[in-house]
C-alpha positions in Angstrom: 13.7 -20.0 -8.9 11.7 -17.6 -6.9 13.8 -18.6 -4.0 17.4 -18.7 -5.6 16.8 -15.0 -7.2 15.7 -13.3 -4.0 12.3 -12.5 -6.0 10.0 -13.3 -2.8 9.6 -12.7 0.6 9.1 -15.7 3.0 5.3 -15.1 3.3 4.8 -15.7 -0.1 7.9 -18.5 -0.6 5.7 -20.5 1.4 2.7 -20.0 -1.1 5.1 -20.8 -4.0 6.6 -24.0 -2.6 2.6 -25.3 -1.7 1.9 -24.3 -4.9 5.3 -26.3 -6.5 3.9 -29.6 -4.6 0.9 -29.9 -7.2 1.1 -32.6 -9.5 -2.1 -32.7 -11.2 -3.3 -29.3 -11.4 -2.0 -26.2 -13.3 0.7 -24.7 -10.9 0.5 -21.5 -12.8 -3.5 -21.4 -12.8 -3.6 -22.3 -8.9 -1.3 -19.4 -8.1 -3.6 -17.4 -10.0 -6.7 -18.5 -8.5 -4.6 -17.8 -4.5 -4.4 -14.4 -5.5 -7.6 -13.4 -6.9 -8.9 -15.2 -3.7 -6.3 -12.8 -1.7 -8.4 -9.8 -4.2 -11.8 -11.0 -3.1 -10.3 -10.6 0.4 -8.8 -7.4 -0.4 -12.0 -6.0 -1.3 -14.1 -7.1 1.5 -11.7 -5.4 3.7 -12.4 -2.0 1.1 -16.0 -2.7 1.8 -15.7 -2.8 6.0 -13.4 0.2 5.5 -15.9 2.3 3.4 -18.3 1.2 5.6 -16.3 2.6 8.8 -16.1 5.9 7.3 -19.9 6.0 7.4 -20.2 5.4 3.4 -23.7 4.4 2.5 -24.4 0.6 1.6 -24.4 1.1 -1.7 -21.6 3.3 -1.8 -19.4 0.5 -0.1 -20.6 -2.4 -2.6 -19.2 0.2 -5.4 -15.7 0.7 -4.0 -15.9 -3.1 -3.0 -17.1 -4.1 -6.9 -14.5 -1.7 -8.1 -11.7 -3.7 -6.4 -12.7 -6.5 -7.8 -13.8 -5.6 -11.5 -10.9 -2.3 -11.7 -8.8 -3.6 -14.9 -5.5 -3.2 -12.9 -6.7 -5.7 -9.8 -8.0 -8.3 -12.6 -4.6 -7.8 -14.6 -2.3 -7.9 -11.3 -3.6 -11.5 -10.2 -5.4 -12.6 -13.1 -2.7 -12.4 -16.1 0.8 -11.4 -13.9 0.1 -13.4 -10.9 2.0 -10.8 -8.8 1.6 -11.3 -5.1 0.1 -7.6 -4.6 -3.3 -9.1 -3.7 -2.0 -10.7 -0.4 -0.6 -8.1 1.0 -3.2 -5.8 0.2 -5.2 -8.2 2.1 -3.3 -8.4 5.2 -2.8 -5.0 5.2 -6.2 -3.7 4.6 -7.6 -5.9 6.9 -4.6 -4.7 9.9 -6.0 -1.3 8.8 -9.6 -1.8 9.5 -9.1 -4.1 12.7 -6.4 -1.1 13.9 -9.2 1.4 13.8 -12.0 -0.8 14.8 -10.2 -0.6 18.6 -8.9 -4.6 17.5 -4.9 -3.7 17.9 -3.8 -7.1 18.6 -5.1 -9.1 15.6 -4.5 -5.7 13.1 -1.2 -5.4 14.1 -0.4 -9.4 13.4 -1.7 -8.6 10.3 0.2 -6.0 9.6 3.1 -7.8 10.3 2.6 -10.4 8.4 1.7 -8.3 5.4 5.3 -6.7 6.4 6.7 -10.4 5.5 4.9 -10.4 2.4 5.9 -7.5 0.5 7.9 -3.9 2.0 5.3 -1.8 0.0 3.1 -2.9 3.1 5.1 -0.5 5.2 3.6 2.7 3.0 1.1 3.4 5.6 2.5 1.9 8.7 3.7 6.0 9.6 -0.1 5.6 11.0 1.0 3.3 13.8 2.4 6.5 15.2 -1.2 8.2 15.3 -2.8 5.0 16.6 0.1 5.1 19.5 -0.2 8.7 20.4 -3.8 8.2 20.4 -3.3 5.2 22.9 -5.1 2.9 20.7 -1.9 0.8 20.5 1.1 0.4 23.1 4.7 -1.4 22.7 3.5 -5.0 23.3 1.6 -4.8 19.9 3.7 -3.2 18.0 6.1 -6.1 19.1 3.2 -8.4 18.3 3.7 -6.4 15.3 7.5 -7.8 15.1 6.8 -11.4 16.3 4.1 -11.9 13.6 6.9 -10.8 10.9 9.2 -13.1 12.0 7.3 -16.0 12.4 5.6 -15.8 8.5 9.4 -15.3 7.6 9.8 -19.2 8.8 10.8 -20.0 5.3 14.2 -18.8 5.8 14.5 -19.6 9.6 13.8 -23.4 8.7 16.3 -22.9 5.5 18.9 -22.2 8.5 19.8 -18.6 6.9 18.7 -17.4 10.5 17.4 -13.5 11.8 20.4 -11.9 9.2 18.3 -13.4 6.3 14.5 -12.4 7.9 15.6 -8.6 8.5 17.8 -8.1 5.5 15.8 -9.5 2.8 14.7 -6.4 1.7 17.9 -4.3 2.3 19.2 -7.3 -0.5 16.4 -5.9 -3.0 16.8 -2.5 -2.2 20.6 -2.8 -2.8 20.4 -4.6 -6.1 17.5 -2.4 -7.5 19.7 0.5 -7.0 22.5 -0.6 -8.7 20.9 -2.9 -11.3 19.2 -1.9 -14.6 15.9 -1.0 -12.7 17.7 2.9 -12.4 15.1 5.4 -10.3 11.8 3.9 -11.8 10.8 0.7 -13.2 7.6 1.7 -15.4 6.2 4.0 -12.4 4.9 7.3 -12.5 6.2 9.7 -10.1 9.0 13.0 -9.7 11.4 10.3 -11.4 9.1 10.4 -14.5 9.5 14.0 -14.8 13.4 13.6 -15.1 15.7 12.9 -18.7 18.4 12.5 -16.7 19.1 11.8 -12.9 21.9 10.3 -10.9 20.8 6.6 -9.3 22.9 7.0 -6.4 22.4 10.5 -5.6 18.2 10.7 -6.2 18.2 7.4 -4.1 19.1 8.6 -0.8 17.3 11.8 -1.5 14.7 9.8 -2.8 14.5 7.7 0.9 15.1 10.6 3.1 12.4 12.7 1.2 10.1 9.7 1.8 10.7 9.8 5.4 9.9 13.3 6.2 6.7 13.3 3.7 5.6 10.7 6.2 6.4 12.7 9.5 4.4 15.6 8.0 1.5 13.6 7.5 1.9 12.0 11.0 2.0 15.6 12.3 -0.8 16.7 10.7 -2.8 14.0 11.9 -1.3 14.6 15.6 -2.2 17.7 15.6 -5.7 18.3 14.4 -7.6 19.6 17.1 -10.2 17.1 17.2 -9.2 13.4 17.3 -9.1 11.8 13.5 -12.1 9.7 12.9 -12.7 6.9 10.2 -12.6 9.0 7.4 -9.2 11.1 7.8 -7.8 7.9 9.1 -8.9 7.0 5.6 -7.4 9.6 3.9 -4.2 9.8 5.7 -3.5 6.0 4.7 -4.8 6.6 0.9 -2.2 9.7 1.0 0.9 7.6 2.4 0.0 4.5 -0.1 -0.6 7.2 -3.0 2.5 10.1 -2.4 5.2 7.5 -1.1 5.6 5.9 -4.5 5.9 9.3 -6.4 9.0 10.2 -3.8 10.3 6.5 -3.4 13.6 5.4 -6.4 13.0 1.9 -7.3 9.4 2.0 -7.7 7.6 -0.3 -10.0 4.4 -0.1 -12.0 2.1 -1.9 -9.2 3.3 0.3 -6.7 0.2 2.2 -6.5 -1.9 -1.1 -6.5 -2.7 -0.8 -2.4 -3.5 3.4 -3.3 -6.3 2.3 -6.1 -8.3 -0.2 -3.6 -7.9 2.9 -0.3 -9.1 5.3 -3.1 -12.4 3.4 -4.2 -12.7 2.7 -0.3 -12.4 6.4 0.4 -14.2 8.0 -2.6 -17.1 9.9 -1.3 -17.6 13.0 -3.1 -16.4 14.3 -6.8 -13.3 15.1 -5.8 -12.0 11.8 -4.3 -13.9 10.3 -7.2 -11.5 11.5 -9.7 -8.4 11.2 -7.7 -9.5 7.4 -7.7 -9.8 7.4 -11.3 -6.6 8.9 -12.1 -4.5 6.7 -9.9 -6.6 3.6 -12.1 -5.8 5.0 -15.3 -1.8 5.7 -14.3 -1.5 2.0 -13.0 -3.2 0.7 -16.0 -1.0 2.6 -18.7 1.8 1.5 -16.2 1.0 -2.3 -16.3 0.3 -1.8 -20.3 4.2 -0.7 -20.7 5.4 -3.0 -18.1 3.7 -6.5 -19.0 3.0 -5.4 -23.3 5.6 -3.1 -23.6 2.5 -1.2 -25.0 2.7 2.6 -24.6 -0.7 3.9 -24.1 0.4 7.7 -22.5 3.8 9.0 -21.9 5.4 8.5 -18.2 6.1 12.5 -18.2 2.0 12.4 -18.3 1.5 9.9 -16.2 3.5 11.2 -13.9 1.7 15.1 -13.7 -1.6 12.9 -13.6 -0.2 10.6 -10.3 0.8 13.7 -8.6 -2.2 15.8 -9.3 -4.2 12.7 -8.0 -1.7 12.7 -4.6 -2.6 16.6 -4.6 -6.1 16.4 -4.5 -5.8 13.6 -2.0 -3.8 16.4 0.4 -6.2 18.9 -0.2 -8.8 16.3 0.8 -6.9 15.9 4.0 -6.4 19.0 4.7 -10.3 19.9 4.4 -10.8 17.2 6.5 -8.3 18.3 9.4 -10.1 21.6 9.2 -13.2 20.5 9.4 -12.8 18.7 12.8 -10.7 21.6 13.8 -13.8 24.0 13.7 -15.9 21.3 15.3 -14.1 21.1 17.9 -14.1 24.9 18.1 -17.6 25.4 17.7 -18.1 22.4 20.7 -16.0 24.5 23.2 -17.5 27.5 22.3 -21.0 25.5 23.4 -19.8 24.2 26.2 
């Protein structure tokens, strides 16, 4: 069914149809079990991230725990058996091998997390920064494409050929925009804010606005007068995966599930802390409404809480940026 509905990517049709081939074990329970495997993955890549930004031990067991134990992450694979936790995996891992000076392997990863779900793509504005910064070139960002293709195989050996692997997700987009999904499907964000909004109108704007956050961020990054170490690198991805779905139509309630596992990998201070929190507790009333129809808060408050999290998050940036920008100062006024 997944494959006749255009639910599912081709990384994850392949999980499906290994999963479909057991006889004589719960194909529901082992599709559970692959993606709270895909969550322990997930948060060992939070845990090498933490670490990266010079977190303390402990404080990178916490944001590693809290990816495993967060209500959300044990709801997402545990009772909805979403595929979130794979390409959270791929992509967190990409992120950590992309600023560990690995480009080849992080960028095959990223691909392949590409194949496995679009939200993937949230911070892949950063591929820009690594370029400029010459920690990438062309050959692995098409190592980058080559890796996408190849864990799209599913359709390729269907015979639906490149048409099917590239415009997969233009199909989805499509039909979420003019199906009964409308701007938002249980997701906080501007949308939330709105009693009334055109679909086709506040999509385009909705894409385009999307775009040029992303370039701002990019810019910021690009030009900060010191070059971005671990930690903004941190930030800046924790502020594309957070922002993008509070600007994006056709978001759904796990669309901030790659924010809340960058946020506990990030959180080093009060601050960052509570942006963490905030983006937990809007994903959890989120997945209470969308899987219980259970309304714990209402999505106008949801949404102020989201963007208020995505704010601080900025202002985190931002501090950082400066930061380097005065070390740097202070180094050529030494030297």
């Amino acid at each position: 069914m997944a494959w006749e509905d255009k639910a599912w990517s081709g990384g994850y049709l392949v999980v499906m149809a290994l999963v479909s081939r057991l006889e004589s074990f719960p194909q529901v329970i082992a599709l559970k079990l692959f993606d709270l495997v895909c969550q322990t993955l997930a948060a060992l890549a939070v845990l090498n991230l933490a670490a990266k930004r010079g977190a303390k031990s402990g404080a990178a067991v916490m944001g590693m725990l809290a990816c495993v134990l967060a209500p959300t992450m044990l709801l997402n694979a545990g009772c909805w058996a979403q595929c979130d936790a794979m390409f959270a995996a791929l992509t967190l891992w990409g992120l950590y091998l992309l600023m560990d000076d690995r480009p080849v392997w992080g960028s095959i990863l990223w691909g392949m997390a590409a194949a496995t779900k679009l939200q993937s793509v949230f911070i892949f504005p950063l591929l820009l920064v690594f370029f400029m910064q010459k920690k990438i070139s062309i050959r692995h960002i098409l190592a980058l494409l080559a890796a996408f293709i190849a864990f799209q195989a599913a359709f390729l050996l269907d015979g639906q050929g490149l048409a099917a692997v590239f415009g997969r997700y233009a199909m989805q987009i499509d039909e979420a925009a003019y199906g009964d999904v409308g701007l938002a499907d249980h997701a906080a964000g501007v949308y939330g804010l709105m009693t009334t909004a055109s679909v086709r109108e506040f999509s385009g704007m909705g894409m385009y606005l999307g775009v040029a956050c992303s370039l701002m961020v990019v810019f910021a990054m690009l030009h900060a007068h010191s070059e971005p170490d671990g930690d903004t690198m941190l930030l800046g991805a924790l502020l594309l995966a957070a922002g993008l779905p509070l600007i994006l139509p056709q978001m759904n309630a796990r669309s901030l599930y790659l924010a809340g596992m960058l946020a506990f990998a990030a959180a080093n201070n009060p601050r960052r802390m509570a942006a963490a929190l905030a983006l937990e507790l809007v994903s959890l009333c989120s997945y209470m409404e969308a899987i219980f129809s259970f309304t714990v808060l209402p999505m106008q408050a949801l949404s102020l809480i989201a963007i208020a999290a995505a704010v601080v998050i900025a202002m985190e940036l931002l501090r950082k940026l400066k930061s380097g920008a005065k070390e740097a100062v202070c180094h050529e006024g030494g030297a």
